[in-house]
DOSE-172702 format. One record per atom (N, C-alpha, C): residue in three letters; atom name; x, y, z. Coordinates in nm, 3 decimals, padded with zeros to 5 digits, m for minus. Layout:
SITE   type   atom         X         Y         Z
SITE    ALA     CA         X         Y         Z
...
//
This chain:
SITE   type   atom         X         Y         Z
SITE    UNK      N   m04.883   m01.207   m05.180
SITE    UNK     CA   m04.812   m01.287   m05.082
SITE    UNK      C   m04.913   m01.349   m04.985
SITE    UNK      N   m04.862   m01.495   m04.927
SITE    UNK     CA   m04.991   m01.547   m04.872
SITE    UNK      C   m04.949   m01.498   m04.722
SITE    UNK      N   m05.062   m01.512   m04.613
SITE    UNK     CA   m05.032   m01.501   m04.512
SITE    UNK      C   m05.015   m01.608   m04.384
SITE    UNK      N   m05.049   m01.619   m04.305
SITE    UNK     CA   m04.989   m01.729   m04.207
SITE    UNK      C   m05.165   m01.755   m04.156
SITE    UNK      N   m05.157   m01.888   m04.139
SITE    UNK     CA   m05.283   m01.959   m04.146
SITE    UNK      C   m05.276   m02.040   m04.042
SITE    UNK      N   m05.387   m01.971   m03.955
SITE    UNK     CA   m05.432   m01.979   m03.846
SITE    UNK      C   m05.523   m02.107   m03.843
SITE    UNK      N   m05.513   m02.207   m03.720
SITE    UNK     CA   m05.580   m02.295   m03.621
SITE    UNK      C   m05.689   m02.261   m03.609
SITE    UNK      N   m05.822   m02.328   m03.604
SITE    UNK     CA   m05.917   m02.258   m03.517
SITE    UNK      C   m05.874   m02.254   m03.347
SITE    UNK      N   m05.841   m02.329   m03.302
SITE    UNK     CA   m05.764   m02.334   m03.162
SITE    UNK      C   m05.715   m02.176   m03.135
SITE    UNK      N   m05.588   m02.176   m03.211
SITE    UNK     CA   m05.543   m02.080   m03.260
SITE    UNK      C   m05.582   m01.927   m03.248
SITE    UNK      N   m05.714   m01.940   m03.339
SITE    UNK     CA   m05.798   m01.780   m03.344
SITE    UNK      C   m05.875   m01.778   m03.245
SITE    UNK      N   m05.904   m01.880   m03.158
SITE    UNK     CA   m05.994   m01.873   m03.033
SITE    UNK      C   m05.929   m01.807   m02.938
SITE    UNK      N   m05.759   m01.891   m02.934
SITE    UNK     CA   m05.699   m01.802   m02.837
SITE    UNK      C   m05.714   m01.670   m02.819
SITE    UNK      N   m05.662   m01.594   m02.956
SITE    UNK     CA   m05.637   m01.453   m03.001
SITE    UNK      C   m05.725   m01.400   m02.938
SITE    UNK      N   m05.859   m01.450   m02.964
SITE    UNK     CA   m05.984   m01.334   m02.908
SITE    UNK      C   m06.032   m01.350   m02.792
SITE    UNK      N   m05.959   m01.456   m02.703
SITE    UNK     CA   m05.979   m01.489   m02.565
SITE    UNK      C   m05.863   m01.414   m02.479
SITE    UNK      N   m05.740   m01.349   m02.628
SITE    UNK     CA   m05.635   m01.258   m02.551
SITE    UNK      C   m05.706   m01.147   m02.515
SITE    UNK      N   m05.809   m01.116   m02.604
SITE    UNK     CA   m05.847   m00.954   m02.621
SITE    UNK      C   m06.000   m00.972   m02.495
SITE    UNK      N   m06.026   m01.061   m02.468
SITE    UNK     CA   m06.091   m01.076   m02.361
SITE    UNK      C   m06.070   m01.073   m02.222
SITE    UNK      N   m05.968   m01.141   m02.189
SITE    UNK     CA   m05.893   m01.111   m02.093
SITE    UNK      C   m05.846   m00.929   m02.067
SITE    UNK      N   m05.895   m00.867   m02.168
SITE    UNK     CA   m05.874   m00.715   m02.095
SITE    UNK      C   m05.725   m00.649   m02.182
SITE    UNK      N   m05.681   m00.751   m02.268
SITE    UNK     CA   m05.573   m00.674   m02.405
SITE    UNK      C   m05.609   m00.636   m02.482
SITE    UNK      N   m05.566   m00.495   m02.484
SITE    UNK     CA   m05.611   m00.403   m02.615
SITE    UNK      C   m05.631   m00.463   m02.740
SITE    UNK      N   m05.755   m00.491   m02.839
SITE    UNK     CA   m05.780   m00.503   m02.939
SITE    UNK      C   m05.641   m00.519   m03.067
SITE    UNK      N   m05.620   m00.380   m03.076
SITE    UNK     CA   m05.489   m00.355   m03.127
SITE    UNK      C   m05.342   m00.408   m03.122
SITE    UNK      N   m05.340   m00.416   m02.960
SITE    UNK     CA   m05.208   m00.470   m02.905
SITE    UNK      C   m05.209   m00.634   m02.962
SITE    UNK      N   m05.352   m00.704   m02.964
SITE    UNK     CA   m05.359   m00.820   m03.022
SITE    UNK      C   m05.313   m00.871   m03.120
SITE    UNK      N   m05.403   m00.789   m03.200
SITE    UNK     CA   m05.357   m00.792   m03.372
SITE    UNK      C   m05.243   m00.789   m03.398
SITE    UNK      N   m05.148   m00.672   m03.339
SITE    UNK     CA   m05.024   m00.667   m03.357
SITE    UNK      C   m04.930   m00.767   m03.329
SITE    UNK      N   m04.961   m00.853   m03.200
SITE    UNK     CA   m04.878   m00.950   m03.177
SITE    UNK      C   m04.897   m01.065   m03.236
SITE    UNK      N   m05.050   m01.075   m03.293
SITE    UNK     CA   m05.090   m01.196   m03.353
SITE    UNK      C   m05.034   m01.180   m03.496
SITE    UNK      N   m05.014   m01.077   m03.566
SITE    UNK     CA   m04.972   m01.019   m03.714
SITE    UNK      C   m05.117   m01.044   m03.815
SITE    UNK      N   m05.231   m00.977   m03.738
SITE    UNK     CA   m05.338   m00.972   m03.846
SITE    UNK      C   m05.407   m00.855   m03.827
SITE    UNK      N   m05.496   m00.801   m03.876
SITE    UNK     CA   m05.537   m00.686   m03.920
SITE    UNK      C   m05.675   m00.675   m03.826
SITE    UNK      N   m05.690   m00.558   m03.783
SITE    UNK     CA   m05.819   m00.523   m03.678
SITE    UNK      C   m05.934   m00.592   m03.788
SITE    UNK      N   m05.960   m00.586   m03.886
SITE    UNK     CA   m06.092   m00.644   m03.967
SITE    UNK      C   m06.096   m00.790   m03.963
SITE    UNK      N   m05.937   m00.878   m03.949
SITE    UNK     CA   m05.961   m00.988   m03.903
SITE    UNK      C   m05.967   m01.039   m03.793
SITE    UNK      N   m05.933   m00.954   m03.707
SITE    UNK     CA   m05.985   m01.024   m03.548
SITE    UNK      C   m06.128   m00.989   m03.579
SITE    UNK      N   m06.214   m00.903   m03.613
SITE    UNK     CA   m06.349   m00.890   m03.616
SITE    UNK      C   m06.415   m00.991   m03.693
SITE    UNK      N   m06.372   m01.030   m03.799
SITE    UNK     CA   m06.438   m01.133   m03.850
SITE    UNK      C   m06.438   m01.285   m03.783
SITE    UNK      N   m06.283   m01.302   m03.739
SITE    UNK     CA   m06.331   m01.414   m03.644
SITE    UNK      C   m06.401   m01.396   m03.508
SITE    UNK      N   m06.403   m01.285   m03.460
SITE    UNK     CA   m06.507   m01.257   m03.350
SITE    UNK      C   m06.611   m01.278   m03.364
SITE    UNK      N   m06.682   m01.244   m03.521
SITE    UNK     CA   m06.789   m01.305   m03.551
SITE    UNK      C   m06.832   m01.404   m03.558
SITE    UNK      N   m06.748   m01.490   m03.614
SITE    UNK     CA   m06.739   m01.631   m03.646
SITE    UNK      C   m06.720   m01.736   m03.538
SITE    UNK      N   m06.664   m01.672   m03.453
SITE    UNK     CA   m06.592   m01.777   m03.360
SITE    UNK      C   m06.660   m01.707   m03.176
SITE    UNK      N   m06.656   m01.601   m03.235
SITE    UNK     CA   m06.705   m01.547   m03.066
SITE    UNK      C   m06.735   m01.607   m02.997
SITE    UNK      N   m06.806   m01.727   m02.974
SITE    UNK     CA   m06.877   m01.790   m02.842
SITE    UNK      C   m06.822   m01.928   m02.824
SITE    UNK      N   m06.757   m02.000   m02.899
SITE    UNK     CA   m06.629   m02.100   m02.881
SITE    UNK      C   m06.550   m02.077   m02.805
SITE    UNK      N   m06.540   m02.189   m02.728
SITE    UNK     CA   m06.425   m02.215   m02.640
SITE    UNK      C   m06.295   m02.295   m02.729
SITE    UNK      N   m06.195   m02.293   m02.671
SITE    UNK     CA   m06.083   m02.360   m02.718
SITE    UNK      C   m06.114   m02.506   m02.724
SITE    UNK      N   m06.134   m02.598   m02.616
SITE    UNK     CA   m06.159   m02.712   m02.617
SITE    UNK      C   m06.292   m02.777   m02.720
SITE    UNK      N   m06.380   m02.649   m02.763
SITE    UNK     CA   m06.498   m02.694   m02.844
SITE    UNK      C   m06.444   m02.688   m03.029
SITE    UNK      N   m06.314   m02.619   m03.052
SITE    UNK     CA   m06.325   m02.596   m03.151
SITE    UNK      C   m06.244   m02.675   m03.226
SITE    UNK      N   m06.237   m02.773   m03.150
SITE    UNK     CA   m06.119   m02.915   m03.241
SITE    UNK      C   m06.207   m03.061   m03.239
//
């Protein structure tokens, strides 16, 4: 089954939620993706801003 396909906009937000001081977890959960994929876009995306990534 496929899953729901994320914006870069999008995944910037997510990890700018978990920056702001929201639990890692609590993220994922609301975002509906898996702790290994917020890490991989953390990797990927970590130092992007929203406005840089469109």
């Amino acid at each position: 089954m496929k899953g729901k396909r994320y914006s870069t906009g999008q995944k910037i937000r997510i990890l700018r939620a978990a920056d702001a001081g929201k639990p890692i977890l609590e993220v994922c959960r609301e975002a509906g993706i898996s702790e290994q994929t917020f890490h991989r876009w953390k990797r990927e995306l970590g130092m992007l801003e929203v406005d840089q990534a469109e």
